[in-house]
C-alpha positions in Angstrom: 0.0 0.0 0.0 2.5 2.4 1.1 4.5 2.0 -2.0 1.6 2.3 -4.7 0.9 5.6 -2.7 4.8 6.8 -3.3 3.7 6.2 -6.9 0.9 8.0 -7.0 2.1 11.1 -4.9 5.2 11.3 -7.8 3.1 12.2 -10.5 1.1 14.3 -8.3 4.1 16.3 -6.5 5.5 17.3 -10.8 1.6 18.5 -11.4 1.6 20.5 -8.2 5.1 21.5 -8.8 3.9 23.2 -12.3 0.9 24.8 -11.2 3.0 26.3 -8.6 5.1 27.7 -10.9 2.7 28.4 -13.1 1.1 30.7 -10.6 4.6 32.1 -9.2 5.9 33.0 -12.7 3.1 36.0 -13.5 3.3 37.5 -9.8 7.3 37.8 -10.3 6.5 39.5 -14.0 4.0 41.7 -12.6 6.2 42.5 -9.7 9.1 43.4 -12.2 6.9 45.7 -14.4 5.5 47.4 -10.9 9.4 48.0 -9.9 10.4 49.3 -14.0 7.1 51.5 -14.0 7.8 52.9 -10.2 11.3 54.2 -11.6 9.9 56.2 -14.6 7.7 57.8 -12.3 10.2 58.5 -9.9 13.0 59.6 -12.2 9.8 61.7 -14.4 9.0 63.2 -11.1 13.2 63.7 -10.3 12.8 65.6 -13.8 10.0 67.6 -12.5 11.8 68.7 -9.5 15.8 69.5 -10.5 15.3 70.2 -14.6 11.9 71.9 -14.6 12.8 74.0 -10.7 9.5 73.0 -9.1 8.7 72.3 -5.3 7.7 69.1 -4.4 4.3 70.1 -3.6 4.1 72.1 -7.7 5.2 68.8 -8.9 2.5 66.8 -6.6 -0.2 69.4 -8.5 1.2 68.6 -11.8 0.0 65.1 -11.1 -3.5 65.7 -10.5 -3.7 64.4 -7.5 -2.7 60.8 -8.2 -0.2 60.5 -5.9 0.8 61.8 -2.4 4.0 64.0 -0.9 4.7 60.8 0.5 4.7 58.3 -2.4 6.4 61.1 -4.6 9.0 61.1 -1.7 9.0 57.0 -2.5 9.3 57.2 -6.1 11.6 59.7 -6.3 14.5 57.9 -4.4 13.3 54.8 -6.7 15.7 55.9 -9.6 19.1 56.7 -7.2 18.6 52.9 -5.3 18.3 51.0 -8.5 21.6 53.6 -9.6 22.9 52.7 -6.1 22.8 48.4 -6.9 23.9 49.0 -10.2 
């Protein structure tokens, strides 16, 4: 009994083992393209601030308010980490 089950679970175990990755594989893609996207806003937002001499808070209007101080503080040091690890 014990080793029909060891058969059975093999077979099993590679199934599971797919669908796992199967389900891993678009959260790490969506992940990567949340990351990528994050930095353009935070380097467009960078652009805002030092090329085009705004404040924060100018910059913050020019988004319509879509995002906060706060997550403009976030995405702004996006673009100098990823620099940082490069």
């Amino acid at each position: 009994m014990h080793a029909k089950r060891r058969r059975e679970r093999g077979p099993r175990d590679r199934r599971l083992e797919k669908l796992a990755i199967d389900g891993l594989t678009p959260l790490g893609e969506r992940d990567a393209t949340i990351a990528a996207t994050e930095q353009c806003a935070g380097a467009a937002l960078q652009a805002m601030i030092t090329d085009e001499s705004l404040t924060v808070s100018e910059a913050v209007q020019w988004c319509a308010g879509v995002i906060s101080h706060g997550e403009a503080a976030r995405l702004r040091r996006l673009p100098a980490q990823a620099h940082n690890r490069d």
